[in-house]
N, C-alpha and C positions, 0 to 999 in steps of 0.2 A: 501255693494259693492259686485259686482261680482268678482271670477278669469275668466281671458283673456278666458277661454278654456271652461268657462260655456255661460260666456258672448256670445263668437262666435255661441256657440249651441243655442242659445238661438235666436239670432240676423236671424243664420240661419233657425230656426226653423219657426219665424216670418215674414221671405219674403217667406217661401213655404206658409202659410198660406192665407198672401197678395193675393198673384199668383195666389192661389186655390181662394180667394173671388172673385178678378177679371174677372177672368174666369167665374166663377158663376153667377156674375154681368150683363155679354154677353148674358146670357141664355133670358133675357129678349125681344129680335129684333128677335129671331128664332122659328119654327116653334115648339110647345110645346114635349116636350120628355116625354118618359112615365119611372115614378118610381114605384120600386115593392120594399113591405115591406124587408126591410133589417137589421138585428140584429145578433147579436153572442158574443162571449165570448174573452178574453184575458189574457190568462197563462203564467207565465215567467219560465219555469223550468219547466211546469205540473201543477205551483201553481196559481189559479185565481189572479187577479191584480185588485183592483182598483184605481183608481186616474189616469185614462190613457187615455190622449186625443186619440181620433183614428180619423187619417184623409182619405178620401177615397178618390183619383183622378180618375177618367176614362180616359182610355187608346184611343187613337186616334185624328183623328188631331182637331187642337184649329177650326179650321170652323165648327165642328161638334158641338159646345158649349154646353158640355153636364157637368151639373152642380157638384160639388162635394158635398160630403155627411162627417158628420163629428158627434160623438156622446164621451159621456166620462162613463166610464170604474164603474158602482157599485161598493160596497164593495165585491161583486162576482164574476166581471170581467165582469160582460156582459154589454152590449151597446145595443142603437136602433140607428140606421141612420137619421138623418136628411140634409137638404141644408142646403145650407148657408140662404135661406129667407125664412127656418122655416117649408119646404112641409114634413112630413112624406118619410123616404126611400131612395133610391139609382138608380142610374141609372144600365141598366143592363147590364153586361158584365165585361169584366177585371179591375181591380186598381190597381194602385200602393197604398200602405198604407203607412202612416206614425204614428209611435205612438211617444206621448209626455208625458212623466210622470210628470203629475202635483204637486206631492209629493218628485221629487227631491231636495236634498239636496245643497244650492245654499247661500256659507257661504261668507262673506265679504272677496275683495281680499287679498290674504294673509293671509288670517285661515285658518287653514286645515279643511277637507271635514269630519264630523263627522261622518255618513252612507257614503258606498258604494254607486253607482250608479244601478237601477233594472235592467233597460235598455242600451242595448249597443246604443253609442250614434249613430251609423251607422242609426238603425231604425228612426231617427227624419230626414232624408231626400230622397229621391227617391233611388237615386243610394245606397241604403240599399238593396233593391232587396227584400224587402218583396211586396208581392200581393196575389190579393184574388181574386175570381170570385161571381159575385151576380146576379141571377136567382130568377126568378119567382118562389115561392114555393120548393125554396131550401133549406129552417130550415136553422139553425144558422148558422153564423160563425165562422170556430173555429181559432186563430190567436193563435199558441203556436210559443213563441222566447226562445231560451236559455239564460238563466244568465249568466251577462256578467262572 
């Protein structure tokens, strides 16, 4: 079992992802948008992360249905971009990101939490305020958050 407060992250973490497929889902009735290779890296301190889902949204309105991009985290920390229906890359321009550590610690309710949490849980939804820009031939991305 989960506690209530991993649960809700967790729950929350899972209609951003819905929202992001959906939206991705739309891409299909519009006219084709162009992705450019997108990869980079994820540090939490300075220290590379792996086990780190990264999710990429593009910024602007839902009629522009411009797909999201979602990759998970080596033992090095880096990522490549993908959609949601598997194209290489990212669309170009602003995101919101969200990252999900898939190595959280997630003890039956009412056990205590063995490990610390990496990530503050702020980053698993929008109003976290992390973003990134993705450009043509713009080498990695570098996505450093502090420890909670």
């Amino acid at each position: 079992m989960m506690s209530l407060v991993t649960g809700t992250r967790l729950r929350a973490s899972l209609a951003c992802l819905a929202a992001a497929s959906w939206f991705a889902g739309m891409t299909g009735c519009s006219r084709p948008v162009k992705l450019v290779p997108a990869d980079g890296v994820v540090t939490i301190g300075g220290k590379p992360t792996g086990g780190v889902v990264v999710q990429f949204l593009p910024s602007g309105s839902a009629e522009e249905k411009r797909p999201s991009s979602f990759g998970t985290t080596g033992a090095d920390g880096t990522f490549q971009l993908t959609t949601q229906d598997g194209k290489p890359g990212a669309v170009e321009g602003r995101h919101a990101v969200l990252l999900i550590d898939t190595l959280e610690d997630r003890p039956a309710q009412g056990t205590r939490v063995a490990k610390p949490p990496r990530l503050d849980p702020k980053y698993t939804t929008v109003a976290g305020g992390l973003s990134a820009e993705v450009v043509e031939n713009g080498g990695p991305i570098k996505l450093d958050v502090p420890a909670p």
